[in-house]
C-alpha positions in Angstrom: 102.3 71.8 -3.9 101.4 68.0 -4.2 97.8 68.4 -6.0 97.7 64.8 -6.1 98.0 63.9 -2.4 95.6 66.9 -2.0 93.1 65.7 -4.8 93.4 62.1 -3.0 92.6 63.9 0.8 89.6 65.5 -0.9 88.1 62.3 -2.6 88.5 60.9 0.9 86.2 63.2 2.9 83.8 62.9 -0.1 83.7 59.5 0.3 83.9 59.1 4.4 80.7 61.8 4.2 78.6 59.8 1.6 79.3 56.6 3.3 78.2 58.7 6.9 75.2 59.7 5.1 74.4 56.7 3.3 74.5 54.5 7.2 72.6 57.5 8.6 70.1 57.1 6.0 69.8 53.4 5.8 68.9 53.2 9.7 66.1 56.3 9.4 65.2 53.9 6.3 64.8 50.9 8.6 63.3 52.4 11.1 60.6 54.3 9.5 59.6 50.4 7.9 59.3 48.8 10.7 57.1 51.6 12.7 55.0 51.8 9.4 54.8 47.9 8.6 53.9 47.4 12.7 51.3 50.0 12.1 49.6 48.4 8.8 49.8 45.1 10.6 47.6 46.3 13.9 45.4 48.1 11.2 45.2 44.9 9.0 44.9 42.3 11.8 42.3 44.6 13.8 40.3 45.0 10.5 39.9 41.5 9.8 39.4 40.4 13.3 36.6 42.6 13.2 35.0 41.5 9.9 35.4 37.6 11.0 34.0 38.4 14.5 31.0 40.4 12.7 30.4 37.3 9.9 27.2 35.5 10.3 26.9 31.8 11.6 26.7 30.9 7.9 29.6 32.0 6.6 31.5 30.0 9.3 29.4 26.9 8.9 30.4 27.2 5.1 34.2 27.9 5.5 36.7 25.2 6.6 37.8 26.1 10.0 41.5 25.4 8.7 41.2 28.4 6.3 40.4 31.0 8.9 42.7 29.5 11.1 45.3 30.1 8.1 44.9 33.6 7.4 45.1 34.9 11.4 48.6 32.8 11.7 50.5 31.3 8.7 49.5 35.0 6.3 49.3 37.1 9.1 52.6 36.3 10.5 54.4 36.1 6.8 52.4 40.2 6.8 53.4 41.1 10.3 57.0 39.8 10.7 58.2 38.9 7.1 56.8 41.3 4.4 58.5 44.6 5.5 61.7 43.3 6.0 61.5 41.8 2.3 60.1 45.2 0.9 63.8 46.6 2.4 65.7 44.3 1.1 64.4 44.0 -2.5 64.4 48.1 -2.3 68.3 48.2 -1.1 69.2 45.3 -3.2 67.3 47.0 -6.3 69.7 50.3 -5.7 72.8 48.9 -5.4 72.6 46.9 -8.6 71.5 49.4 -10.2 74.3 51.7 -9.0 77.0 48.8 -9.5 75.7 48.9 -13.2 76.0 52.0 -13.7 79.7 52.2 -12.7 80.7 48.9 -14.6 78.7 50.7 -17.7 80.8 54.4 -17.3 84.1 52.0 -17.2 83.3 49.8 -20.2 80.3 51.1 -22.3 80.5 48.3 -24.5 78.6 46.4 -21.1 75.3 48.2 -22.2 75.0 46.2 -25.5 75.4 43.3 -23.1 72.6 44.4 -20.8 70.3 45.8 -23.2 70.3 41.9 -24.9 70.4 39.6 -21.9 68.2 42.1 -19.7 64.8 41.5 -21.0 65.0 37.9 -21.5 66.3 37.8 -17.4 63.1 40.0 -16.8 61.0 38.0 -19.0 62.4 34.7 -17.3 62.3 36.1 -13.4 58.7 37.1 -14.3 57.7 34.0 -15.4 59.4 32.2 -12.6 58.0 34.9 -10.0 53.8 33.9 -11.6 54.7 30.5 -11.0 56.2 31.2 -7.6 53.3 33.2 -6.0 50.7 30.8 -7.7 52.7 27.5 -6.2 52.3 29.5 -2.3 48.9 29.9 -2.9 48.2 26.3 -3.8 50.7 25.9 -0.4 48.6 27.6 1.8 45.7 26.7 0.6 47.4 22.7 1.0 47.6 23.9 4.4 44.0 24.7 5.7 43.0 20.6 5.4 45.6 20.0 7.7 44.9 22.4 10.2 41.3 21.9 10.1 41.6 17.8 10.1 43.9 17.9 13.5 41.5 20.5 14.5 38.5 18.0 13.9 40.6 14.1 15.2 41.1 16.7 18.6 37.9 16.7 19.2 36.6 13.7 18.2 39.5 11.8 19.2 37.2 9.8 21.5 35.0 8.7 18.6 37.5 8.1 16.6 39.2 5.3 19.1 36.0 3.8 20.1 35.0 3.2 16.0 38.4 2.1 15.4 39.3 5.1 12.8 43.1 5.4 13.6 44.0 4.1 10.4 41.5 5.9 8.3 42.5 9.2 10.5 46.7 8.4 9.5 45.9 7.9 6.2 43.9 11.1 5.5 46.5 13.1 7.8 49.5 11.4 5.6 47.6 12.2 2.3 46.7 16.0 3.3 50.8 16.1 4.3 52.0 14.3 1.3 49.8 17.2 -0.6 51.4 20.0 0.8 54.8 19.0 0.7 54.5 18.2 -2.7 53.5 22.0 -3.1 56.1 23.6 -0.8 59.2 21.9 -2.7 57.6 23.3 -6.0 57.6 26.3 -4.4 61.0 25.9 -2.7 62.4 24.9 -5.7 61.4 27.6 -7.8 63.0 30.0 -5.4 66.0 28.2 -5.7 66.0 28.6 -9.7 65.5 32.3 -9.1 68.7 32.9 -7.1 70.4 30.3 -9.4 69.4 32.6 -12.5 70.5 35.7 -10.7 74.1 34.2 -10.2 74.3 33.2 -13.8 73.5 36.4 -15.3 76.0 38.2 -13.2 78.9 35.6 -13.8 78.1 36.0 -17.9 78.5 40.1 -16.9 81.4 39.9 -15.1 83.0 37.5 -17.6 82.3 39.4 -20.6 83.6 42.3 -18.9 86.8 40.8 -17.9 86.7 39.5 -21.6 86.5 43.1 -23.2 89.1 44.3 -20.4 92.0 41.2 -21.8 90.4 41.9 -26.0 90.6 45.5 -25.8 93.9 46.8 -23.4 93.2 50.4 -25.0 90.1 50.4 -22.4 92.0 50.8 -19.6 93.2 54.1 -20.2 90.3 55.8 -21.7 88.4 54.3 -18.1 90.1 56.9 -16.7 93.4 54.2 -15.5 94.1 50.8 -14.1 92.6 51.9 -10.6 88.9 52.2 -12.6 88.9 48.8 -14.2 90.4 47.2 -11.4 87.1 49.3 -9.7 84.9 47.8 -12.3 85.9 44.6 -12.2 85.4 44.2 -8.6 81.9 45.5 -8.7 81.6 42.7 -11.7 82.3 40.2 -9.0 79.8 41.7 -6.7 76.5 41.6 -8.7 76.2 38.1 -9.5 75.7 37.8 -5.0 73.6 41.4 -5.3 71.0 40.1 -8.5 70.9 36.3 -6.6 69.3 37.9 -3.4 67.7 40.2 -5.5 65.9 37.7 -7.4 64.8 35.5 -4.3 63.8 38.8 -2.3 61.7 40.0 -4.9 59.8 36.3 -5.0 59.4 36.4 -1.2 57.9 39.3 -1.1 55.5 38.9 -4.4 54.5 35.5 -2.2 54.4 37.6 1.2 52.1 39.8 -1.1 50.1 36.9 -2.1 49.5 36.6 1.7 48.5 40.0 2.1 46.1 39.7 -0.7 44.0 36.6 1.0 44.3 39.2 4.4 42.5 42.1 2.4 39.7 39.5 0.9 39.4 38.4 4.3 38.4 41.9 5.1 36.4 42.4 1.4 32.9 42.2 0.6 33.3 38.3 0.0 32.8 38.0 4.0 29.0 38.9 4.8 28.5 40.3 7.7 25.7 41.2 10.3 23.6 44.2 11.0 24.9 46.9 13.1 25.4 45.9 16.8 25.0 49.3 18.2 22.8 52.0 16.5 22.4 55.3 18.0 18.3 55.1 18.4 19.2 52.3 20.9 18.2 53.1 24.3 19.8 53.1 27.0 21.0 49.8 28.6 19.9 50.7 31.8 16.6 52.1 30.8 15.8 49.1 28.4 14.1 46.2 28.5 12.3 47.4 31.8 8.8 45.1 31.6 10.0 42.0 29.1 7.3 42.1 26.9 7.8 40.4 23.5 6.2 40.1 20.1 6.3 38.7 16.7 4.7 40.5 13.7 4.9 38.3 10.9 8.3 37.1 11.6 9.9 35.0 8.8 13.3 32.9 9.7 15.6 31.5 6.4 19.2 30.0 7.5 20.5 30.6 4.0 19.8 32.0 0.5 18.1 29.6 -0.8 16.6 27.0 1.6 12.8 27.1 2.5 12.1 28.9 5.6 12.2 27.6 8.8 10.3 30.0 10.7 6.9 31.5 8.2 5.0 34.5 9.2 4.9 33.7 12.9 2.6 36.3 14.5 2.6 35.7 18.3 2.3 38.1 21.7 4.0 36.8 24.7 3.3 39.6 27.4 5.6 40.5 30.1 6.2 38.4 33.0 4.5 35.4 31.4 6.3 31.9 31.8 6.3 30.3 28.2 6.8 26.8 26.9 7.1 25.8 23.3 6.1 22.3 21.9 6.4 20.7 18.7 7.7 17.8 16.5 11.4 17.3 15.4 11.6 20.3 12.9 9.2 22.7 13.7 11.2 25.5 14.4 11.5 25.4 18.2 15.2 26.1 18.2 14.7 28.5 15.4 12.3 30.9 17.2 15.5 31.3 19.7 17.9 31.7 17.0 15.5 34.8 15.6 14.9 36.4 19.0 18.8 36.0 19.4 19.1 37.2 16.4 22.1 34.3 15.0 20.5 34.5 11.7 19.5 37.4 10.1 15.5 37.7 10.2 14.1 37.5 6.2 11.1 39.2 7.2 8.8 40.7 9.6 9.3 42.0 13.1 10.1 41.0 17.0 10.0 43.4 19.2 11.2 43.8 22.8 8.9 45.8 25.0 7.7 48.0 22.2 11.3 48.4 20.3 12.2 46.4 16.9 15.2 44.1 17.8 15.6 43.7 13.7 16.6 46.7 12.8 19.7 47.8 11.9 
């Protein structure tokens, strides 16, 4: 009976079924991250649309347009389209390094001394690298927003700008806001390009100081379990300097996609104030309501901001319905911000207005 021929038809279906399963696997694997990464994308985008469309007039007069423009394209498309693919790849990448290890340790044990020494110092040093990393994106993106909101701002004023004879002044501030950014994304670039280059040097020392034991240390080779396991070994040795480069420039990418994600969910945080309730369920009917037009202020106080003195003080006034009204004053009076209160653009500080009997200002 030729056991060896039939040990060697064995190993084969063992390995032509783990490699089935593994494929199998890898594509349920893929499939269930991009269904659940589109899914936390709608859920992320919708959430923050809804808390900038729901942000009161001050929060937008106080943020740079360039900034909101920022989060709903540059982050959310680095969220949307980039960040689950990086999750899968730092995941797969993590498992077969590990199990590419694991096989070079079972051939030569004397490898896990090696590992044991040189692994914290490369975790120490991808760590450090990774901080600096995902701090050098944020100072990108936020390097970005003057850009965006100074092309946004020459577009519309571009009229101005030709008639006043700004082009220079309008080059030199777009060339300084560029200048600033690049300046950021090469840092960043660059210390993407020192993690892979780290990555490759720690597994050229492995597979060096593996080959090194292999020549020292012939009696390794049989007690490996043959030729055929070292000659294993060693070409796994050759494979995880390529597995731990990507490795370490997928793990940055996604700790900087994550970075992204983190300026999404403060988007979508208590730092954006946002207005009453638009609908309550006391409200009446649309068609029901307001059927006369009758309006009225009770002690109706008006303040733009936290802060500032009030631009609107205790106004007390009846206009009833039907009536034609005309409001006069001085520059300053408040004439614009009696319609910004019965519009209700600014959040009322006090008082009431009702609308044929029902409080407009509560929510």
């Amino acid at each position: 009976v030729n056991t060896r021929g039939s040990e060697q038809r064995i190993g084969a279906i063992i390995f032509a079924a783990l490699s089935t399963g593994h494929a199998f696997f890898m594509v349920a694997c893929n499939f269930a991250s991009g269904f659940a990464g589109a899914k936390a994308s709608r859920n992320l985008h919708d959430a923050c649309l809804s808390h900038a469309l729901r942000a009161p007039l001050s929060w937008f007069e106080e943020t740079p347009s360039g900034r909101i423009i920022n989060r709903f394209s540059s982050d959310m498309n680095g969220v949307d389209l980039r960040l689950p693919s990086m999750l899968d790849h730092t995941c797969q990448l993590t498992t077969m390094s590990l199990v590419l290890l694991a096989t070079i340790c079972y051939v030569c044990p004397w490898v896990v001394l090696f590992i044991f020494l040189v692994g914290p110092m490369y975790a120490r040093l991808d760590l450090m690298v990774n901080r600096s990393s995902r701090e050098a994106k944020r100072i990108t993106n936020n390097a970005l927003s003057p850009v965006l909101t100074l092309l946004q701002e020459a577009a519309g004023s571009r009229l101005l700008l030709r008639v006043m004879g700004e082009e220079a002044w309008l080059h030199n501030q777009v060339v300084a806001h560029v200048d600033a950014y690049a300046r950021a994304y090469y840092v960043s670039m660059s210390l993407m390009s020192f993690l892979r280059y780290q990555g490759n040097m720690l597994g050229v020392l492995l597979a060096a100081m593996l080959c090194t034991l292999i020549w020292a240390v012939p009696s390794l080779t049989q007690s490996a379990g043959g030729a055929t396991m070292v000659g294993l070994a060693l070409t796994y040795s050759f494979v995880v300097p390529y597995m731990l480069s990507f490795l370490s420039l997928f793990s940055s990418l996604t700790q900087i996609f994550l970075a992204s994600l983190e300026r999404l969910l403060e988007q979508q945080s208590a730092r954006v104030p946002q207005e009453a309730a638009w609908v309550l369920k006391d409200d009446p009917e649309a068609a029901a309501w307001p059927s006369a037009g009758r309006l009225e202020f009770r002690q109706a106080s008006l303040r733009y901001r936290p802060g500032l003195p009030l631009a609107i003080d205790s106004l007390t006034l009846t206009v009833p319905a039907g009536t034609w009204l005309g409001v006069v004053g001085r520059t300053g009076a408040g004439k614009s911000s009696l319609a910004v209160l019965l519009l209700r653009l600014v959040e009322p500080c006090g008082g009431a207005v009702l609308i044929d009997g029902i409080d407009i200002t509560k929510a």
